[in-house]
Biopython code that builds the backbone (N, CA, C, O; Angstrom):
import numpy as np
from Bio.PDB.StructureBuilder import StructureBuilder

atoms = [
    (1, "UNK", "N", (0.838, -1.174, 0.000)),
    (1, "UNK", "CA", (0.000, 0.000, 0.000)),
    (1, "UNK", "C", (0.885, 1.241, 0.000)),
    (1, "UNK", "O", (2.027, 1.206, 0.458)),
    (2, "UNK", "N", (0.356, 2.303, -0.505)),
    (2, "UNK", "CA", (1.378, 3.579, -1.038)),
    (2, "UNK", "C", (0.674, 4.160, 0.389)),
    (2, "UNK", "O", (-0.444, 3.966, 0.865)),
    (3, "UNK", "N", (2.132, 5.170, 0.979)),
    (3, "UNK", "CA", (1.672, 5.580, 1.833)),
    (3, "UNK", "C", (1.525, 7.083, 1.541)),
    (3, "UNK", "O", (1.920, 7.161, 0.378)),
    (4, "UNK", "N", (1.199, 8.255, 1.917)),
    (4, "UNK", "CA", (0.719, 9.302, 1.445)),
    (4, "UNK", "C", (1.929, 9.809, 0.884)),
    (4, "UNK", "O", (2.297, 9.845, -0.290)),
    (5, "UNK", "N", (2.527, 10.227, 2.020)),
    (5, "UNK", "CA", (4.254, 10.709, 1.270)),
    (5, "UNK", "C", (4.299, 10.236, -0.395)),
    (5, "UNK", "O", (4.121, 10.898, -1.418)),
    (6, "UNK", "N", (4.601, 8.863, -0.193)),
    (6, "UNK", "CA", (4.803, 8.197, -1.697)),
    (6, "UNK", "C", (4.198, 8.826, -2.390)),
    (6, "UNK", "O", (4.693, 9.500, -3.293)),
    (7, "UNK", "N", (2.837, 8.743, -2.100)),
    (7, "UNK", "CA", (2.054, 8.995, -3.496)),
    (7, "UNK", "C", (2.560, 10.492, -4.131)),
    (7, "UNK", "O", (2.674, 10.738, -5.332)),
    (8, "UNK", "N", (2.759, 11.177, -3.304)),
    (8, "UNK", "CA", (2.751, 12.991, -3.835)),
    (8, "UNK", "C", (4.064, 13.003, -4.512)),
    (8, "UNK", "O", (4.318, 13.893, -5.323)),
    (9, "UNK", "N", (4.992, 11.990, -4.207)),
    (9, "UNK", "CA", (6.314, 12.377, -4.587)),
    (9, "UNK", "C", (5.918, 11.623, -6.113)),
    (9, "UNK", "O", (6.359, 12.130, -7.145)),
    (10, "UNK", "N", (5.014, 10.318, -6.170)),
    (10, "UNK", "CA", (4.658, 10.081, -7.633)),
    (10, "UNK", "C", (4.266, 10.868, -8.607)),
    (10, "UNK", "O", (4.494, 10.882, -9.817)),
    (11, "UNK", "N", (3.362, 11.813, -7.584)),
    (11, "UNK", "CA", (2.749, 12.967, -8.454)),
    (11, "UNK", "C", (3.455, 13.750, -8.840)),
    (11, "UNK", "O", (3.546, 13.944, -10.053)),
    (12, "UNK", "N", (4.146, 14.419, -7.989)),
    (12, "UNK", "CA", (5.281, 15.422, -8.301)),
    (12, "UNK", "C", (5.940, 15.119, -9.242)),
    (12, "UNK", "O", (6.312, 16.169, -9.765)),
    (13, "UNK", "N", (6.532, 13.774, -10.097)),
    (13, "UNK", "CA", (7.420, 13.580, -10.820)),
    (13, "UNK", "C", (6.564, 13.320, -12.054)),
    (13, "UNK", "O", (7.193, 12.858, -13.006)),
    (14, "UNK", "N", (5.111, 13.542, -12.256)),
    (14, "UNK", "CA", (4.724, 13.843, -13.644)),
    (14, "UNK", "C", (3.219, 14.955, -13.878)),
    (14, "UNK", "O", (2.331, 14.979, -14.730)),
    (15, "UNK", "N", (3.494, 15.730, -12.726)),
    (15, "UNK", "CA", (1.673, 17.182, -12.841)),
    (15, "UNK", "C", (2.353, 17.461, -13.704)),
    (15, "UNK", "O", (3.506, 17.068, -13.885)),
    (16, "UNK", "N", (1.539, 18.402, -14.558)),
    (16, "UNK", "CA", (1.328, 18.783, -15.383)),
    (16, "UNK", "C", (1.835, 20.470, -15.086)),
    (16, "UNK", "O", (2.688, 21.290, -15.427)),
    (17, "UNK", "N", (0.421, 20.272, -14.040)),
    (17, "UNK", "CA", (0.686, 21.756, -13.541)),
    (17, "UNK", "C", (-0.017, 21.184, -11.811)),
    (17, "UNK", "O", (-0.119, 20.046, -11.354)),
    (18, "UNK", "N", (-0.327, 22.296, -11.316)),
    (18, "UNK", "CA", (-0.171, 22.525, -9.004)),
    (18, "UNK", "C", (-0.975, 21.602, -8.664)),
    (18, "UNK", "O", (-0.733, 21.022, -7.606)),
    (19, "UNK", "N", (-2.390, 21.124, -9.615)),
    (19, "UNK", "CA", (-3.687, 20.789, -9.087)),
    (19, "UNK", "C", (-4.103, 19.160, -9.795)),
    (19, "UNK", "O", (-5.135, 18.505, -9.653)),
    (20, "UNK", "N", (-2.840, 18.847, -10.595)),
    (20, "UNK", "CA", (-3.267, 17.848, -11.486)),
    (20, "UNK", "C", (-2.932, 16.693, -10.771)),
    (20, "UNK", "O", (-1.859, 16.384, -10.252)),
    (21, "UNK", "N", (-4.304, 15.928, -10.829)),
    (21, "UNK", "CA", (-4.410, 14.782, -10.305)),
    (21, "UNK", "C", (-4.565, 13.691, -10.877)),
    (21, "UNK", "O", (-3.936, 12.654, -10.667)),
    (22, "UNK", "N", (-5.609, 13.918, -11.802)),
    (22, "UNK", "CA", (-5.677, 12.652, -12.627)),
    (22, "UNK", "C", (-5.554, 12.579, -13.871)),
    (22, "UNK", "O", (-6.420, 11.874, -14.389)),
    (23, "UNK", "N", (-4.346, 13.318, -15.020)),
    (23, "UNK", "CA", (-3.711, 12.865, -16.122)),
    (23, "UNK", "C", (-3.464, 11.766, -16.129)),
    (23, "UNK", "O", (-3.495, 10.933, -15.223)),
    (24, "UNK", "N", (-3.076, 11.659, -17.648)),
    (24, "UNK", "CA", (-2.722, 9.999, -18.029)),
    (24, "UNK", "C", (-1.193, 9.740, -16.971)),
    (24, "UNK", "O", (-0.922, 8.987, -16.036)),
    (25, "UNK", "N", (-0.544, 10.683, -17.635)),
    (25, "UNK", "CA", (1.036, 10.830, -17.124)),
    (25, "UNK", "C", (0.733, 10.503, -15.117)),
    (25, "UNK", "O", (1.321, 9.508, -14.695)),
    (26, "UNK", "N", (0.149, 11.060, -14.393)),
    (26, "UNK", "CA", (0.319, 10.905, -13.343)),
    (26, "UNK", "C", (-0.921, 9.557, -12.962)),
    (26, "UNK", "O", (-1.122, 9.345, -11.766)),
    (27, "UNK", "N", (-1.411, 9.018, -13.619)),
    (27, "UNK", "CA", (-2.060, 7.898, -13.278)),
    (27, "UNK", "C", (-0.737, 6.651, -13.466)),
    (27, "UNK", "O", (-0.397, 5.860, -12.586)),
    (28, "UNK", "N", (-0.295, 6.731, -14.505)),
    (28, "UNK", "CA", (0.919, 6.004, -14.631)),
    (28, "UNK", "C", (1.813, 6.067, -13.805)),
    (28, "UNK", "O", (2.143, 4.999, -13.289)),
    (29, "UNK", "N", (2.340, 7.000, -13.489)),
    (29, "UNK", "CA", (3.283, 7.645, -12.132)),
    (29, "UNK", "C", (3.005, 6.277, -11.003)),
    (29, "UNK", "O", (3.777, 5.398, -10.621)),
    (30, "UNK", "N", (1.493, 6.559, -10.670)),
    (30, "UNK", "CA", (1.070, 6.127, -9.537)),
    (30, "UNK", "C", (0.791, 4.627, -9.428)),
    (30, "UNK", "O", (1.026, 3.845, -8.507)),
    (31, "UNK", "N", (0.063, 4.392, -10.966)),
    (31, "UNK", "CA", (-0.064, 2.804, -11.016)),
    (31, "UNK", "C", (1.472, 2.118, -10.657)),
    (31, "UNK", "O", (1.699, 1.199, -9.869)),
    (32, "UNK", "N", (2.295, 2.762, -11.375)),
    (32, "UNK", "CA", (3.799, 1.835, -11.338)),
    (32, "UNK", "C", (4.400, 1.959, -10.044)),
    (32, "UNK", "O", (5.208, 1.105, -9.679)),
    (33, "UNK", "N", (4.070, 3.015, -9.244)),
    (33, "UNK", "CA", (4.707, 2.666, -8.016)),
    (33, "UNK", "C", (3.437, 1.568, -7.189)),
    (33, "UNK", "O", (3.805, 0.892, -6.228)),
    (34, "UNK", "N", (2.437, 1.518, -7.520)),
    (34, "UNK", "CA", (1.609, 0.189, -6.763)),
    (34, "UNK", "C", (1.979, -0.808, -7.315)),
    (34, "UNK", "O", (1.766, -1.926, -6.845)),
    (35, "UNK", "N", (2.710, -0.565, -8.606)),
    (35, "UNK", "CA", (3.024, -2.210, -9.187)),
    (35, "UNK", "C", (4.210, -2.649, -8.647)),
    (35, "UNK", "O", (4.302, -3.833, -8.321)),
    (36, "UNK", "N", (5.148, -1.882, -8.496)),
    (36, "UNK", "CA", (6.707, -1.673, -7.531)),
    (36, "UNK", "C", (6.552, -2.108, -6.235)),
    (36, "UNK", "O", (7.405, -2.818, -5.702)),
    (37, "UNK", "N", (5.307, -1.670, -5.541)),
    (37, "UNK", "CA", (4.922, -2.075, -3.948)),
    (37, "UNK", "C", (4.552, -3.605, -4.093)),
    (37, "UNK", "O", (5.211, -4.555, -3.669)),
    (38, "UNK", "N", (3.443, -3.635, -4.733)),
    (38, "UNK", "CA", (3.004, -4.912, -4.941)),
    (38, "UNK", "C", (4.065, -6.054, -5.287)),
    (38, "UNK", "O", (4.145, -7.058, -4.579)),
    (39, "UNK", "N", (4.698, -5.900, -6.162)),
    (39, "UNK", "CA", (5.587, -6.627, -6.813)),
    (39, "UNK", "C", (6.516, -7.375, -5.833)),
    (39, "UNK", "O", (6.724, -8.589, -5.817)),
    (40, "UNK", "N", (7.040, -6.426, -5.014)),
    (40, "UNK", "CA", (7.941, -6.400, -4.107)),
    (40, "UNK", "C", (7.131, -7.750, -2.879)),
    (40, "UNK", "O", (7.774, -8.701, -2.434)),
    (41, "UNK", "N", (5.908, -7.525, -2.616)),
    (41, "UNK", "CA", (4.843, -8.232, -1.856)),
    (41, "UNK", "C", (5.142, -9.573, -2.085)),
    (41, "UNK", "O", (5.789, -10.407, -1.451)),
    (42, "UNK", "N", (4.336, -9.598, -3.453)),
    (42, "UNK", "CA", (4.566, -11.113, -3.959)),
    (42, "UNK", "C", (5.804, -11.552, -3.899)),
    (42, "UNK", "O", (5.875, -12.780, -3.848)),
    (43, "UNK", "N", (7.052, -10.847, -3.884)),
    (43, "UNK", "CA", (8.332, -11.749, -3.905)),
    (43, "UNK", "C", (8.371, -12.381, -2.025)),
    (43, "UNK", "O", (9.228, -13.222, -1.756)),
    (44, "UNK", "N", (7.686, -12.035, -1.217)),
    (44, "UNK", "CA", (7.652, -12.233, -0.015)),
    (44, "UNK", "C", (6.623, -13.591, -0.075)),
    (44, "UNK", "O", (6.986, -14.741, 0.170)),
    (45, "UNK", "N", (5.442, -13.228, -0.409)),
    (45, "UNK", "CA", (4.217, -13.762, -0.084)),
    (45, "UNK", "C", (3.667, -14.669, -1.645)),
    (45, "UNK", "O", (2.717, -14.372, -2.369)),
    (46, "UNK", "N", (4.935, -16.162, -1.842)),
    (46, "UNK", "CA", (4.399, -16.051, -3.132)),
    (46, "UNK", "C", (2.982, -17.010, -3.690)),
    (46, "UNK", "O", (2.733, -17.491, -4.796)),
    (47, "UNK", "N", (2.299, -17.026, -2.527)),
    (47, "UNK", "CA", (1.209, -17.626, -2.900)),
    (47, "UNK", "C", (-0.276, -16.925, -2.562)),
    (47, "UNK", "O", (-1.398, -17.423, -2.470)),
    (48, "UNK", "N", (0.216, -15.531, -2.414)),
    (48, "UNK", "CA", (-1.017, -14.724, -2.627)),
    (48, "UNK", "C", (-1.538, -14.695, -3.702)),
    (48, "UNK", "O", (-1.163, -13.808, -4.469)),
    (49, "UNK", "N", (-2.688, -15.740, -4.195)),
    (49, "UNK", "CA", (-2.889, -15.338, -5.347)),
    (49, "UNK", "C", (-3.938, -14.145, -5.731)),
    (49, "UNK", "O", (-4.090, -13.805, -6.905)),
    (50, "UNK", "N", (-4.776, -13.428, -4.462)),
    (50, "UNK", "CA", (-5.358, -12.710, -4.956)),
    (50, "UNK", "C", (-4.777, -11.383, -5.191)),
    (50, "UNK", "O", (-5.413, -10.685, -5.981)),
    (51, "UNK", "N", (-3.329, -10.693, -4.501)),
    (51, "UNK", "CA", (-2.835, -9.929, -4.963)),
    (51, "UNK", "C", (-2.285, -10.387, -5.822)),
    (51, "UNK", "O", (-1.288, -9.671, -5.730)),
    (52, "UNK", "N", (-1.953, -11.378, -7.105)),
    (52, "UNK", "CA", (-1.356, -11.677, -7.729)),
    (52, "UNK", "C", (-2.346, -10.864, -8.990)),
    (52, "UNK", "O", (-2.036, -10.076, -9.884)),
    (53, "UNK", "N", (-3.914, -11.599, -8.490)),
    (53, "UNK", "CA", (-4.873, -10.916, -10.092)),
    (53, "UNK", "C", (-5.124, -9.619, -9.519)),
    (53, "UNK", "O", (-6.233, -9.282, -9.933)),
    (54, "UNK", "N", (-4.504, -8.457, -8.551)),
    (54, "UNK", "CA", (-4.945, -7.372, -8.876)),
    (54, "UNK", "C", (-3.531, -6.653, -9.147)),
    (54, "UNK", "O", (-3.445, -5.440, -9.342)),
    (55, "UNK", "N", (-2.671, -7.338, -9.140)),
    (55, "UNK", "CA", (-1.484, -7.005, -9.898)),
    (55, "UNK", "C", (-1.319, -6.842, -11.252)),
    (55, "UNK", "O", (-0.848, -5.831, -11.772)),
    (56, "UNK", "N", (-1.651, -7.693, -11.753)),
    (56, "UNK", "CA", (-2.224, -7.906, -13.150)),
    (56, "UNK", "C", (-3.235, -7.456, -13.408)),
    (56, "UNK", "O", (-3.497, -7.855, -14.542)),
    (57, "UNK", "N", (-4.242, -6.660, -12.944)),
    (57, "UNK", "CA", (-5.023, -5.889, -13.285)),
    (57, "UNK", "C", (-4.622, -4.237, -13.488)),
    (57, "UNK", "O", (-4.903, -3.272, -14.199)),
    (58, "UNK", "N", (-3.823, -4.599, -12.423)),
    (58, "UNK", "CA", (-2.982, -2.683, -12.060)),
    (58, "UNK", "C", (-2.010, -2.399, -13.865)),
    (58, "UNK", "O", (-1.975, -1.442, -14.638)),
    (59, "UNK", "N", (-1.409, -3.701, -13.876)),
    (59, "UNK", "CA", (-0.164, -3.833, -15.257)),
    (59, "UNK", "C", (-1.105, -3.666, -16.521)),
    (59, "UNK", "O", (-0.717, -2.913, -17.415)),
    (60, "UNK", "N", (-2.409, -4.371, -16.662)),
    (60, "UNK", "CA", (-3.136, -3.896, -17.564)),
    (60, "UNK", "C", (-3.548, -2.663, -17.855)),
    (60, "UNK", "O", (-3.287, -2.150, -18.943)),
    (61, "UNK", "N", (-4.340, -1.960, -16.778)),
    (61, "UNK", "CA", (-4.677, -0.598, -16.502)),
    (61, "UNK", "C", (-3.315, 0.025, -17.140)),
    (61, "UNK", "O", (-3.420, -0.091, -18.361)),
    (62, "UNK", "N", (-2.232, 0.562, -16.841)),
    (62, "UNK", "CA", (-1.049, 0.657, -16.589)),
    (62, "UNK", "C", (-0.983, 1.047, -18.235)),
    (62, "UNK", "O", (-1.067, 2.184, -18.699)),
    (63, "UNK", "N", (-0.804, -0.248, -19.005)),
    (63, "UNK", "CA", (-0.387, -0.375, -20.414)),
    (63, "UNK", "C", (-1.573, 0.312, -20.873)),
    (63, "UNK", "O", (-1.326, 1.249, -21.633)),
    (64, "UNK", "N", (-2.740, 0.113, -20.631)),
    (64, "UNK", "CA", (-3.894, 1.038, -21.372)),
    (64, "UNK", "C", (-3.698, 2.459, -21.564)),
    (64, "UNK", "O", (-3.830, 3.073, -22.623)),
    (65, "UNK", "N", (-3.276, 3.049, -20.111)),
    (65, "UNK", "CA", (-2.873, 4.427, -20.214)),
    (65, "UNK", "C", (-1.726, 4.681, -20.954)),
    (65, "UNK", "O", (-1.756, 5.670, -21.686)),
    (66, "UNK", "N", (-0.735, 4.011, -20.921)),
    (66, "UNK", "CA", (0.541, 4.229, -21.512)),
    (66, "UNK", "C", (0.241, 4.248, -23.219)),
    (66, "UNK", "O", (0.784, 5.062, -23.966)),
    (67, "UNK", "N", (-0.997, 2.896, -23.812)),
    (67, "UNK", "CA", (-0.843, 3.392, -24.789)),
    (67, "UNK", "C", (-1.901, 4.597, -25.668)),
    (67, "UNK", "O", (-2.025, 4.818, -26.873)),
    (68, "UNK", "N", (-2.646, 5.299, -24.290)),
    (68, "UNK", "CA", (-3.226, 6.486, -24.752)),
    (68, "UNK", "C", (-2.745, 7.592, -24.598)),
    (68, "UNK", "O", (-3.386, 8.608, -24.869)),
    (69, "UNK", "N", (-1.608, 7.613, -24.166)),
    (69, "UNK", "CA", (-0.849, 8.616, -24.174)),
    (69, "UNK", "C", (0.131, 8.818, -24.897)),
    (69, "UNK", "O", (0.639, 9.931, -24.761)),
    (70, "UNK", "N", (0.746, 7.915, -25.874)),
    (70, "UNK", "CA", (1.597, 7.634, -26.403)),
    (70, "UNK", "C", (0.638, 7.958, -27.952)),
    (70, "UNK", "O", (1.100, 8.470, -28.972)),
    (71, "UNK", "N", (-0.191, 7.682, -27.825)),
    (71, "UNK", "CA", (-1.364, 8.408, -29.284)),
    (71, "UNK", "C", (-1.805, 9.390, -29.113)),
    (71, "UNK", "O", (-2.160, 9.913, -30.169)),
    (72, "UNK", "N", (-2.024, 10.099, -28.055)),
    (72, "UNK", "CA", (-2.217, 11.351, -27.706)),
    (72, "UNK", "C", (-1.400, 12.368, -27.707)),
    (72, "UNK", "O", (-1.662, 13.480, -28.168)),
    (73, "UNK", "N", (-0.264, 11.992, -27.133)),
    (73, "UNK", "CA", (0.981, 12.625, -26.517)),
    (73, "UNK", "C", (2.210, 12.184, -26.324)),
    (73, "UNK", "O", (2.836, 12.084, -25.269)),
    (74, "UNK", "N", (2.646, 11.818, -27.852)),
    (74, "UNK", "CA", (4.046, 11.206, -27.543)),
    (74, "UNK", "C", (5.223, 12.102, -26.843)),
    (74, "UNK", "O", (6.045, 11.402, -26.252)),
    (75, "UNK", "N", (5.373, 12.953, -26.812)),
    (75, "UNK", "CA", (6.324, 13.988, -26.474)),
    (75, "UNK", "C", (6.281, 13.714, -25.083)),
    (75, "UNK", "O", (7.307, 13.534, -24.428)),
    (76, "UNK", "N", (4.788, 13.663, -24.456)),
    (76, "UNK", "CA", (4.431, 13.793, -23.039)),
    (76, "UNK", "C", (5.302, 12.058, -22.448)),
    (76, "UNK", "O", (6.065, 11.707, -21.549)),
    (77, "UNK", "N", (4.554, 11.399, -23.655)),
    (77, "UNK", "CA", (5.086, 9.482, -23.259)),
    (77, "UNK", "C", (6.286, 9.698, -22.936)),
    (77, "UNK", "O", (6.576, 9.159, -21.868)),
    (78, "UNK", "N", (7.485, 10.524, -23.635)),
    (78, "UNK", "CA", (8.636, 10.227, -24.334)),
    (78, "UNK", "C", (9.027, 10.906, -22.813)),
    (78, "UNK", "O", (9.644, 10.248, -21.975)),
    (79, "UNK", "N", (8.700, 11.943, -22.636)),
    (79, "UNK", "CA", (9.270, 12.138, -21.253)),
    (79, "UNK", "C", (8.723, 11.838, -20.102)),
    (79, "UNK", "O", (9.197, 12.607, -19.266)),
    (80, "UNK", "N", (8.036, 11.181, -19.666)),
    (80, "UNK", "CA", (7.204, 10.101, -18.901)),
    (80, "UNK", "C", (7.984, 8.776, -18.457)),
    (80, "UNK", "O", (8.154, 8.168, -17.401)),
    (81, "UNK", "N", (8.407, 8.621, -19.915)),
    (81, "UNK", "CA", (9.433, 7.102, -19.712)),
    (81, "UNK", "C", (10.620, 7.234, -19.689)),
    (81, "UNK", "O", (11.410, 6.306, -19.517)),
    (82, "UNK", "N", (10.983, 8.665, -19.895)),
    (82, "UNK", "CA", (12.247, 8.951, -19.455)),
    (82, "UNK", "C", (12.266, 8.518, -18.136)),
    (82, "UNK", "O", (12.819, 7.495, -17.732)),
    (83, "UNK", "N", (11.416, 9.623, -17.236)),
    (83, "UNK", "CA", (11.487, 9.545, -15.754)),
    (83, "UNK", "C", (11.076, 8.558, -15.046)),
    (83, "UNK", "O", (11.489, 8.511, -13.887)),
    (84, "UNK", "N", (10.382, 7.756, -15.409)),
    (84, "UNK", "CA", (10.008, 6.142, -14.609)),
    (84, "UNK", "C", (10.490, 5.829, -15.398)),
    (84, "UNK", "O", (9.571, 5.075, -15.717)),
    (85, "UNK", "N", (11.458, 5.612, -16.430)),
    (85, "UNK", "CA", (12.035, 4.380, -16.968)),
    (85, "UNK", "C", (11.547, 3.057, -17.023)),
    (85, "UNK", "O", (11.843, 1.988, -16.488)),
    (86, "UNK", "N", (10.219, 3.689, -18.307)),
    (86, "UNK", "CA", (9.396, 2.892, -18.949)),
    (86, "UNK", "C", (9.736, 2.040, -19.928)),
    (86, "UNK", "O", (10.934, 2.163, -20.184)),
    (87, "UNK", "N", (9.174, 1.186, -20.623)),
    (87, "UNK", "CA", (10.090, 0.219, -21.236)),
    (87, "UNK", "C", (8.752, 0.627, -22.521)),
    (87, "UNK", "O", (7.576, 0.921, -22.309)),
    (88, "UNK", "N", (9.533, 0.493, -23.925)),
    (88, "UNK", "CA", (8.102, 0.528, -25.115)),
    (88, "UNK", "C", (6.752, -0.344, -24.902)),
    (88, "UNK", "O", (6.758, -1.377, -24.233)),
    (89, "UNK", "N", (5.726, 0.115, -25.464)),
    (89, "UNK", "CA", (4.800, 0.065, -24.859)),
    (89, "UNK", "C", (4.449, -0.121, -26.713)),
    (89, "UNK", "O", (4.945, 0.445, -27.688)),
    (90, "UNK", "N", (3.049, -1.501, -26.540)),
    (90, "UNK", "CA", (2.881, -1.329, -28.614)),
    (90, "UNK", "C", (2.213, -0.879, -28.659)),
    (90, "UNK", "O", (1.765, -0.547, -29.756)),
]
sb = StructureBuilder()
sb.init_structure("model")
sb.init_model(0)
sb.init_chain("A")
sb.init_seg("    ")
for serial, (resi, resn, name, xyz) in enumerate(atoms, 1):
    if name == "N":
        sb.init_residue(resn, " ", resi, " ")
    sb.init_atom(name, np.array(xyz, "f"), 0.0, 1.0, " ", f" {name:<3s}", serial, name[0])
structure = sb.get_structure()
């Protein structure tokens, strides 16, 4: 679970502008650090399988946004995956 701190520092590293909360860019921000938390979980706990399918639900979500932003806003993608060091997305 992201604890508040976390989350703002996710945010911080892709608003737009003071108030932006829910862009593509900062939904991504945020999904990948729950996938980073999570991830980290399952290497502990590896027979949770129900955080396993909302892990894989988060990675789906995740790629959906990535690839509407990347048709929307490649410039925005391009520096997006700079800073989380995103991997191509089809």
């Amino acid at each position: 679970m992201l604890t508040k701190q976390k989350k703002v520092r996710a945010i911080n590293k892709a608003k737009k502008h003071d108030t932006d909360t829910g862009s593509p860019e900062v939904q991504v921000s945020l999904l990948s650090k729950k996938i980073d938390e999570l991830a980290l979980h399952l290497k502990k706990n590896k027979k949770d399988n129900h955080s396993r399918r909302g892990l894989l639900k988060m990675v789906a979500d995740r790629r959906k946004h990535i690839i509407y932003l990347k048709k929307k806003n490649p410039t925005g993608y391009n520096k997006l995956a700079k800073t989380l060091g995103l991997k191509e997305a089809k």
